[in-house]
C-alpha positions in Angstrom: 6.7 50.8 -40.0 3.8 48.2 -40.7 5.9 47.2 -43.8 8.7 46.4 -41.8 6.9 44.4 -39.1 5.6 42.4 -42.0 8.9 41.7 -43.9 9.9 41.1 -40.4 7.4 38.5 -39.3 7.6 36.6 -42.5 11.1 36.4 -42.4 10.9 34.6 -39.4 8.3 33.0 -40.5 10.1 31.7 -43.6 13.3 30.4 -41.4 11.2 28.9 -38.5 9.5 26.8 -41.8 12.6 26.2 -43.6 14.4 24.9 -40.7 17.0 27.7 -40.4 16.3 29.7 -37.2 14.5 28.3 -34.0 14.5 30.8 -31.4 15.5 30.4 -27.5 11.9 30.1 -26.5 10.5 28.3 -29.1 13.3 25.8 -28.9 12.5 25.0 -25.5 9.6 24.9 -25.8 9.3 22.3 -28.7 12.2 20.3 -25.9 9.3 20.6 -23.2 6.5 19.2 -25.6 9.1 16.1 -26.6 9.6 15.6 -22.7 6.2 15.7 -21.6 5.4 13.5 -24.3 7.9 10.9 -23.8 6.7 11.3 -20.0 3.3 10.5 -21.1 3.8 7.6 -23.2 6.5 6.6 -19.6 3.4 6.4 -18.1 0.9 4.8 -20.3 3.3 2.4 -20.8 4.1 1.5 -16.9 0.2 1.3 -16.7 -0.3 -1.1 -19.3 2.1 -3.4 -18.1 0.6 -2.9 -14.6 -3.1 -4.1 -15.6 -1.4 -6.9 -17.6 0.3 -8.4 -15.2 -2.6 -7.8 -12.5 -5.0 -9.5 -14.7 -2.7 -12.2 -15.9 -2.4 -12.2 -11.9 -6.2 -12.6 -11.7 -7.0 -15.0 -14.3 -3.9 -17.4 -12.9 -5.9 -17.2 -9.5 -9.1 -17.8 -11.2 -7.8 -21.0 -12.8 -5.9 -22.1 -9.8 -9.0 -22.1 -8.0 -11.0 -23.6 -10.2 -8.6 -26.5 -10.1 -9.0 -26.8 -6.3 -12.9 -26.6 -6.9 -12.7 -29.7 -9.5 -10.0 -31.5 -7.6 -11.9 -30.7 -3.7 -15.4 -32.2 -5.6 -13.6 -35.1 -7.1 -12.0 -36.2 -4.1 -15.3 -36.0 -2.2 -17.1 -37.9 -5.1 -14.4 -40.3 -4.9 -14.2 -40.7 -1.1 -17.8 -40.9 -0.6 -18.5 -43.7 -3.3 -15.4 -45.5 -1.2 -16.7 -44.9 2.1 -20.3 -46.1 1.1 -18.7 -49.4 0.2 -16.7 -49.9 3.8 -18.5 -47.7 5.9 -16.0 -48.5 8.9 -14.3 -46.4 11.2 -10.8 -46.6 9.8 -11.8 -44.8 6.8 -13.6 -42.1 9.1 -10.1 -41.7 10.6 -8.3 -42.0 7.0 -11.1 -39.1 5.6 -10.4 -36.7 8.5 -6.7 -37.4 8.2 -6.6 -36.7 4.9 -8.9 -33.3 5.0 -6.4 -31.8 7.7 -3.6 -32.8 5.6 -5.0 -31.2 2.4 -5.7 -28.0 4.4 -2.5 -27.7 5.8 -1.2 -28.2 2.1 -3.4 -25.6 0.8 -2.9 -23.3 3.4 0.6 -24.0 3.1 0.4 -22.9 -0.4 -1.8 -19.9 -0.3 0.7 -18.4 1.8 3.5 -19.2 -0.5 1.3 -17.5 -3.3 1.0 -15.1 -1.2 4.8 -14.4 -0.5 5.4 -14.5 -4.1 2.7 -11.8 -5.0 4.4 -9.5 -1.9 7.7 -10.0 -3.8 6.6 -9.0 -7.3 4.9 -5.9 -5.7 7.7 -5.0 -4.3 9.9 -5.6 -7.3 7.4 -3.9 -9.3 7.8 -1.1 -6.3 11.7 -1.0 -7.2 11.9 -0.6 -11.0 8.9 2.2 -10.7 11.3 3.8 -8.5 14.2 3.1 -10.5 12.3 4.5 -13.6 11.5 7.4 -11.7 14.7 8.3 -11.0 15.9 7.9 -14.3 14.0 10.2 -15.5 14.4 13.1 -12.9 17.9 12.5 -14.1 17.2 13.2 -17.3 14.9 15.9 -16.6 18.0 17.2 -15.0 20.3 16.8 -18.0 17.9 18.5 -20.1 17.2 21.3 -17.9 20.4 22.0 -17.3 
């Protein structure tokens, strides 16, 4: 009886190995490890391009306000070497004119940024929902 276990166990063997015979279980079995894969590398994936674009995101941010930093001192170095020279009180007026001005703009455009970092959270929102989906579809197809 040992005998025939053995012929039968390596005649199963010998398909499985040659490619002839894949059982029910094993079959999906070897289908759920090339799902969960393809799930994982989904994932990894959707998570790369996630912390790119957050710290492309972050660097832009950086820069931009770096920029404003330069460009605030500038002005300032600027206006105060012009002011020294006149010292009168149209160019107090002019200087608080143009700060309110400039903080309007850059509040102005903070709030644009801000708008437009909403938006590509919530398109970012939509095609991780979208991908989602596509895949419990196909989780579906290959279930069924």
């Amino acid at each position: 009886m040992e005998s025939n276990f053995e012929k039968a166990f390596e005649t199963l063997t010998r398909r499985v190995q040659e490619n002839h015979y894949v059982d029910k279980r094993r079959n999906i079995l070897l289908v759920w490890r090339d799902y969960i894969r393809q799930e994982k590398n989904a994932v990894n994936v959707i998570g790369a391009i996630a912390r790119k674009t957050l710290r492309m995101e972050v660097f832009q941010r950086i820069r931009l306000v770096a920029r404003e930093n330069y460009l605030d001192k500038d002005a300032r170095r600027k206006m105060n070497s012009f002011f020294r020279l006149t010292k009168n009180g149209l160019l107090r007026k002019a200087m608080v004119t143009w700060r309110k001005n400039s903080y309007a703009q850059c509040v102005k455009s903070m709030v644009d940024m801000e708008a437009t970092y909403a938006a590509t959270l919530e398109a970012n929102d939509q095609r991780m929902s979208n991908i989602i989906q596509a895949k419990h579809k196909r989780a579906n197809r290959i279930i069924r």
